[in-house]
C-alpha positions in Angstrom: 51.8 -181.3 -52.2 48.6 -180.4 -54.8 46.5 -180.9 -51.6 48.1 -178.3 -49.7 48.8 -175.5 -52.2 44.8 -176.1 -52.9 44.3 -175.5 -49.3 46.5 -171.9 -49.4 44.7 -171.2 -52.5 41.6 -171.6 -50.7 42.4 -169.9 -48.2 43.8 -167.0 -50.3 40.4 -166.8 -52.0 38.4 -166.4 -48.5 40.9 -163.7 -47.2 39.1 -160.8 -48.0 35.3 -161.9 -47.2 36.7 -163.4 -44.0 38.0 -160.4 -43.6 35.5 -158.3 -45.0 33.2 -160.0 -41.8 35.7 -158.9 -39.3 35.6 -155.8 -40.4 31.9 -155.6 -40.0 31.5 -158.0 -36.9 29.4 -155.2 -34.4 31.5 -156.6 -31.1 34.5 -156.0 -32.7 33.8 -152.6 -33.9 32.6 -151.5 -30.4 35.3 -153.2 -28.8 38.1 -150.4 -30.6 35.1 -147.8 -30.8 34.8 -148.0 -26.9 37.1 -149.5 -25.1 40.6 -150.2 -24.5 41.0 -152.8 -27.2 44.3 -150.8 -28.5 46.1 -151.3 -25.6 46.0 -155.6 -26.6 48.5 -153.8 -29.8 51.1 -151.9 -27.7 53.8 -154.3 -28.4 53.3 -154.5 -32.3 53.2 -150.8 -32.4 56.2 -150.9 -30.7 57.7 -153.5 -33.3 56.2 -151.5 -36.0 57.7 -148.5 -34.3 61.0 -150.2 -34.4 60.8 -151.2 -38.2 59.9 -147.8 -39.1 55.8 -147.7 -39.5 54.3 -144.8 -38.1 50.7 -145.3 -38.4 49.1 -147.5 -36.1 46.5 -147.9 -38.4 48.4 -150.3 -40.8 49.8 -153.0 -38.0 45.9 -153.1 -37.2 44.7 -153.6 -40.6 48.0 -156.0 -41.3 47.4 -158.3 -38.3 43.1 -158.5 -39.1 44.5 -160.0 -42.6 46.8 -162.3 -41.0 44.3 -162.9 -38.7 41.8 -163.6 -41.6 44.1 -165.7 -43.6 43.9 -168.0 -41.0 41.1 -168.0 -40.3 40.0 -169.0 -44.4 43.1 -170.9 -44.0 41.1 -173.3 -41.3 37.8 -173.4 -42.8 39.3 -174.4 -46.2 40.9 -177.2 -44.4 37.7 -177.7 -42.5 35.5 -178.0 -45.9 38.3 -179.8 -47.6 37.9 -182.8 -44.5 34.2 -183.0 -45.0 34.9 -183.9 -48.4 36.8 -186.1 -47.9 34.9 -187.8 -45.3 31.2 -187.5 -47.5 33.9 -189.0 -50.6 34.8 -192.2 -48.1 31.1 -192.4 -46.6 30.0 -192.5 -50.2 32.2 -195.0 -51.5 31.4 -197.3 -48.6 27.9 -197.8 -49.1 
């Protein structure tokens, strides 16, 4: 139980710069500066639309945080293995 609320803490604390990254990631800007990338959203806008969210702008910030999350959520988990692994390697020798 300790281990995993460590791990969503974690992962908490590398939302933003993970997202943060994203956010500044030159493929993904150009992808939505250029190119249809919006149309991959149609259906949350229209779940948004449905729930009463009007700006389209929101559901696409909303889901890059999600999206972040875990994304920190896996690379917490990832650093958190390596650990554990270097702990057992350690202990071995």
């Amino acid at each position: 139980m300790k281990r995993k609320l460590a791990l969503v803490v974690c992962g908490l604390a590398l939302t933003l710069p993970v997202y943060l990254a994203l956010a500044n990631f030159r493929p993904l800007q150009e992808l939505f500066l250029y190119h249809d990338a919006w149309k991959a959203f149609t259906p949350l806008f229209t779940i948004g639309n449905a729930f009463g969210i009007q700006d389209d702008g929101a559901i696409v910030e909303t889901t890059m945080f999600v999206v972040s999350f875990f994304i920190a959520l896996i690379l917490a988990a990832l650093l958190a293995r390596s650990v554990a692994v270097m702990k057992r390697q350690k202990n071995s020798a």
